[in-house]
N, C-alpha and C positions, 0 to 999 in steps of 0.2 A: 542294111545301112544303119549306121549306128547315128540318135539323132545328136545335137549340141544342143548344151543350153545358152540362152539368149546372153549374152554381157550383163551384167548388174550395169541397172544404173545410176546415175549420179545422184537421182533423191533416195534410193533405197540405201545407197552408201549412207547421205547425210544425215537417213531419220536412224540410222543403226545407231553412230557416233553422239546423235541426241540422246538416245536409250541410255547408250553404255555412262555417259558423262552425268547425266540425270541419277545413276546409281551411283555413281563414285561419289558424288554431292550430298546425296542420302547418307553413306555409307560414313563420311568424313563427320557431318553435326553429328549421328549416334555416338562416335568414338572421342570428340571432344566433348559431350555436353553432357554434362555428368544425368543420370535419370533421378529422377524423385523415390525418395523410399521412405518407410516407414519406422519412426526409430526404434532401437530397440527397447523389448519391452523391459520395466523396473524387475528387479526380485521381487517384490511384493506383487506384483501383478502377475507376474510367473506362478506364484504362490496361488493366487488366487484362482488362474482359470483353471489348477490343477486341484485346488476344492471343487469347482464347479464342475470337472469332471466325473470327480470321486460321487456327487450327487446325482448326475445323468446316467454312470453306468451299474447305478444301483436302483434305478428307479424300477420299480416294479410296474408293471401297467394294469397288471389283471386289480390289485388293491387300491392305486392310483399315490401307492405310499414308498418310503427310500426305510428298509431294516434298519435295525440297532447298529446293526457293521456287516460287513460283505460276507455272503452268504446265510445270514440268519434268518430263522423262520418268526422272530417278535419284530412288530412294530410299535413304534410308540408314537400317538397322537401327538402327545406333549411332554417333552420337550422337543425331543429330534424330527419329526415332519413339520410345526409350529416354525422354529428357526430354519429350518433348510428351506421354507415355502418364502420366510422373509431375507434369507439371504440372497436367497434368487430373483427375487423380484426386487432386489436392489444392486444386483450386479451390474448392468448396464442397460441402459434404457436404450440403447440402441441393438443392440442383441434380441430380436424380435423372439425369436427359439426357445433361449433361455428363459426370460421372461415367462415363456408358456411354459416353460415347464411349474413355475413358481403359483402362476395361474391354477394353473390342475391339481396343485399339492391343496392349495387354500381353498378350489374344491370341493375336493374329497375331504379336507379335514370338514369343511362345513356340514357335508352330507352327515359324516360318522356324527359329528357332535350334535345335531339337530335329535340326534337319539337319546342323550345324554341328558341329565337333568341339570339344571344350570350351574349345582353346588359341584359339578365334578368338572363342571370348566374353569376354575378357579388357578391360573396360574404363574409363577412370580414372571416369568418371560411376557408376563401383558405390560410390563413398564417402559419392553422396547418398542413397543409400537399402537399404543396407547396412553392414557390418562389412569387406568386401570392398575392398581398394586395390591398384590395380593402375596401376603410375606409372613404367611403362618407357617408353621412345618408341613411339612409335606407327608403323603402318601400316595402308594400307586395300587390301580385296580385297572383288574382286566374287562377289559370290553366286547363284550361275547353275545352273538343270538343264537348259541347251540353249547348243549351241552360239552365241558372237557375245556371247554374258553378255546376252542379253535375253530378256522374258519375253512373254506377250501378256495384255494389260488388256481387252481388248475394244473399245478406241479406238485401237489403237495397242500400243506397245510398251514396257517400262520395264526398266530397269536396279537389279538390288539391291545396293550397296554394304551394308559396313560398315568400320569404322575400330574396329583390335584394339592395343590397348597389349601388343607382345610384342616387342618391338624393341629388347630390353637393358635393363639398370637406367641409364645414363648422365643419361637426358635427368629422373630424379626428384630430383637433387640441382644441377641446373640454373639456371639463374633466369628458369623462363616462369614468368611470374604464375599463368598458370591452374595450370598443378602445382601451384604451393608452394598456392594457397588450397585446393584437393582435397584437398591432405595434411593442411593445418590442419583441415577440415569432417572428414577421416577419421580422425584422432588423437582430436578431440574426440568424436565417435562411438563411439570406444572406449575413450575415459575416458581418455587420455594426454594432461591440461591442459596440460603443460608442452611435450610435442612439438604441441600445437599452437599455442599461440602463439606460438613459435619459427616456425615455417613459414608463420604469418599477418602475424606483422611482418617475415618476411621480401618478400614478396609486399606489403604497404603499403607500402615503401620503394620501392617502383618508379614510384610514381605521382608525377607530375612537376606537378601541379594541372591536366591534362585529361582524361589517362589514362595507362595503363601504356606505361613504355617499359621492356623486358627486351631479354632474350638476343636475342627474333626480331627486335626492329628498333633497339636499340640504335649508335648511333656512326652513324643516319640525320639526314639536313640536317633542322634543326628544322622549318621551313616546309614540307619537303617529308615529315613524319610522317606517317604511318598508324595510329591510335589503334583496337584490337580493342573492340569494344561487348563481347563477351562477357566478358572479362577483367573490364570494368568488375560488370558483371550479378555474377559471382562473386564481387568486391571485393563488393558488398552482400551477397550472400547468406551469405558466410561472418562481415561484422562484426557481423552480427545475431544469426546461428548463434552465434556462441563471445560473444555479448555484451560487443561491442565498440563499442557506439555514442557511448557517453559519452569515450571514448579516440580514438576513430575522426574525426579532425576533418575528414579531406577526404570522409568521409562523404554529407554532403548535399548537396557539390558535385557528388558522382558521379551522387547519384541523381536528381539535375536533368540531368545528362546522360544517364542511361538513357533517361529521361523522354524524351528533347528527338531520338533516334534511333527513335521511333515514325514510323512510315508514317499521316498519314491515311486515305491512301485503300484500304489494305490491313490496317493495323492489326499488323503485320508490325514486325521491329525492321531496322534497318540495320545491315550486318555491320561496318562502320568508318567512321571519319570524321578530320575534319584536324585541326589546330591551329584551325578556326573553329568547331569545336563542330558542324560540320556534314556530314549524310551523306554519303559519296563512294562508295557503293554500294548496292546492292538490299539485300529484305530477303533472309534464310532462316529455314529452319525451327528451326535450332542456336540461333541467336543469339536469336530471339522464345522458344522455349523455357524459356532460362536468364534469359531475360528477364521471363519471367511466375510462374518461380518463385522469381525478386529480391521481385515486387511481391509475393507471396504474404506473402512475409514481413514486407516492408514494411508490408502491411496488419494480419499478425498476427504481431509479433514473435515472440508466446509458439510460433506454430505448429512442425510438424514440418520439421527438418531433419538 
């Protein structure tokens, strides 16, 4: 005998029609009420997290350092791990991650330089983030505890450069761009307004509307120019720094061109380029560095410099 099932009844119908009506209620606020989002991000910040990558996926761990550029066996204490440790640790203070990465770089550099004799820590990038100028010529030497100046990474082998401004006072009264804007960002740091806008419009007269032409490639065939991305990177950093933006007219030409020396596919900056606004080189570690601490600024004027 086959059994039946008992009738539904009345309250099992009426908590059904509760369910169902309680969903269509839900279903109606998601559809009218628009969600919350987040806006979209600027170019320049686009820019930026895509420096910030370029430095995470070159980070080496076994050294505790980021190469000259993607795949090299040289690092350099100073410039390129120095500025990639203070770009990173001024990217966002809410990025706990990154942060650490900037942490680790500054480090390792401490560890390597605690080896070093003081005259070889001498270098012009101490005016970004210090009271410290050091704006003699430069030279580089290798930093080695074995013969051949190489070290072992556990894949191979690496080379430790750094580059020491200890090469006489000549080259600080000079006319390379980047000098003179170091001296203005260091003057301004120490409260000497007047020597540093002297050393910043010194250094803005160099730029011919693509980039800097100074002392290193001055009296070259126009066509045949070599325009430094990093010169430019520090023409922004310092017109922001000493608030120069409203004065600064080739300003947001530059910064279209900072822009425009990104690597897609690295995220990387290019270390020069021509008279067509276009790269003629790889990127490096130097030039993305100063380049992400342009954009830093770019995006927060008010920030630290």
């Amino acid at each position: 005998m086959l059994e039946t099932q008992p009738p539904k009844t009345a309250w099992y119908r009426k908590t059904r029609y509760i369910v169902i009506l309680a969903f269509l209620v839900i279903l109606l606020i998601f559809t009218f009420v628009p969600l919350e989002s987040s806006p979209p991000k600027s170019r320049n910040q686009v820019a930026l997290d895509r420096a910030v990558d370029y430095f995470v996926s070159n980070y080496n761990e076994t050294l505790g350092l980021i190469p000259e550029y993607p795949g090299s066996h040289v690092y350099w204490l100073s410039s390129d791990n120095y500025l990639a440790s203070l770009a990173l640790t001024r990217y966002s203070s809410s990025n706990t991650s990154t942060m650490s990465y900037g942490d680790v770089l500054f480090a390792a550099l401490a560890g390597y330089e605690a080896t070093l004799p003081p005259a070889l820590m001498h270098s012009q990038y101490s005016a970004l983030n210090s009271t410290g100028g050091y704006f003699d010529c430069s030279a580089n030497y290798v930093v080695s505890w074995s013969s051949g100046g190489q070290i072992a990474t556990g894949n191979g082998s690496a080379v430790l450069m750094t580059t020491v401004n200890n090469q006489g006072p000549s080259c600080a009264s000079q006319n390379y761009a980047d000098l003179l804007f170091l001296q203005a960002i260091y003057y301004h740091r120490v409260g000497n307004t007047t020597a540093a806008a002297d050393y910043y419009q010194q250094g803005a007269k160099d730029y011919d509307g693509r980039g800097f032409v100074d002392l290193a490639n001055e009296g070259s065939n126009q066509t045949a120019l070599s325009y430094q991305t990093y010169k430019v990177a520090l023409y922004v950093y310092a017109s922001i720094c000493l608030g120069e933006q409203a004065s600064a007219t080739n300003l947001p030409t530059a910064e279209i061109t900072l822009l425009h020396m990104q690597s897609n596919s690295t995220g990387g900056f290019a270390t020069s380029y021509g008279s067509g606004i276009t790269p003629t080189s790889g990127v490096n570690t130097e030039t993305t560095a100063l380049a992400a601490l342009a954009l830093e600024l770019m995006i927060t004027p008010t920030g630290t410099c």
